[in-house]
N, C-alpha and C positions, 0 to 999 in steps of 0.2 A: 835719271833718264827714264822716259815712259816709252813704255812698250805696246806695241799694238797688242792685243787679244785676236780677238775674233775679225772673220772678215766681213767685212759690209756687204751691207745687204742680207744679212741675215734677219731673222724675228729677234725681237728683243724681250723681256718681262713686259713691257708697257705694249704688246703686240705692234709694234711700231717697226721700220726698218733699221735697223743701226746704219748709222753712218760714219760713227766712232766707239770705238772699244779699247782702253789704255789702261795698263796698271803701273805702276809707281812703286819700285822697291820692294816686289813683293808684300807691299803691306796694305795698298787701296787698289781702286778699282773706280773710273767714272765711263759712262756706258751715254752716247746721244743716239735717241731715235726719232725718227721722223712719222708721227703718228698719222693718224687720219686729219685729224683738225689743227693741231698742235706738235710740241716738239717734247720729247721727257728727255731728263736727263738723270740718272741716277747713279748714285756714287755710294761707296760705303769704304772705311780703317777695317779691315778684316778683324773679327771680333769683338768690336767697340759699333760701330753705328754705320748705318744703313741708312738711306735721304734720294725720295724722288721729288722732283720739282719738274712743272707743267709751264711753259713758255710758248712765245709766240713768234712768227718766222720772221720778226725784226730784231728781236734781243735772243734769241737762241744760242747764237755764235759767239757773242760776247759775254753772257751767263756760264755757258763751258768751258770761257776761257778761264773767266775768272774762278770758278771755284776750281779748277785744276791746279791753278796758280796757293790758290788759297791751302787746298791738299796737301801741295808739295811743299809749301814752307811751312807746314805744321809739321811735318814729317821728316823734315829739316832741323828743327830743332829739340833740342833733348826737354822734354816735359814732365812735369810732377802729374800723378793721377788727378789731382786738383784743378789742374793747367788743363789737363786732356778733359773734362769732364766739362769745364768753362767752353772751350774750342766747340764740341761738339751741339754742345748747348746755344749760344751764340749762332752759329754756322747753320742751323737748322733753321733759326730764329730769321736769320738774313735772307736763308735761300727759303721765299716758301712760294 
């Protein structure tokens, strides 16, 4: 289950407003903000990897949904360091 964080409308890293703040199992973390021109969205595995990506106000909503999705079934499944290092590698690679 994902948890809220923080509440909207605060400043976010990308100096944008958040309009989402969620963590996952204590172990991630994906953060949307609503910038001046565009939308960020950034997410990181607490001590493994860290990923913003820059969107636009037609695909914002469906890019968040997806890599939350994508998040949670990696975090889902039990992984070899090899696995997790592919994921991350990939996952970067997708969302850029």
């Amino acid at each position: 289950m994902w948890n809220n964080i923080l509440i909207s409308g605060e400043t976010g890293s990308e100096n944008g407003i958040i309009i989402a703040d969620e963590e996952y199992r204590n172990a991630c973390r994906i953060t949307l903000e609503k910038c001046e021109r565009y939308y960020a969205i950034t997410c990181g595995v607490y001590g493994a990897m860290v990923h913003t990506v820059f969107t636009d106000s037609e695909h914002y909503k469906d890019m968040y949904d997806d890599m939350k999705s994508e998040l949670q079934e990696f975090l889902d499944r039990d992984t070899s360091a090899l696995e997790e290092e592919e994921f991350y590698e990939q996952f970067t690679e997708k969302y850029i």
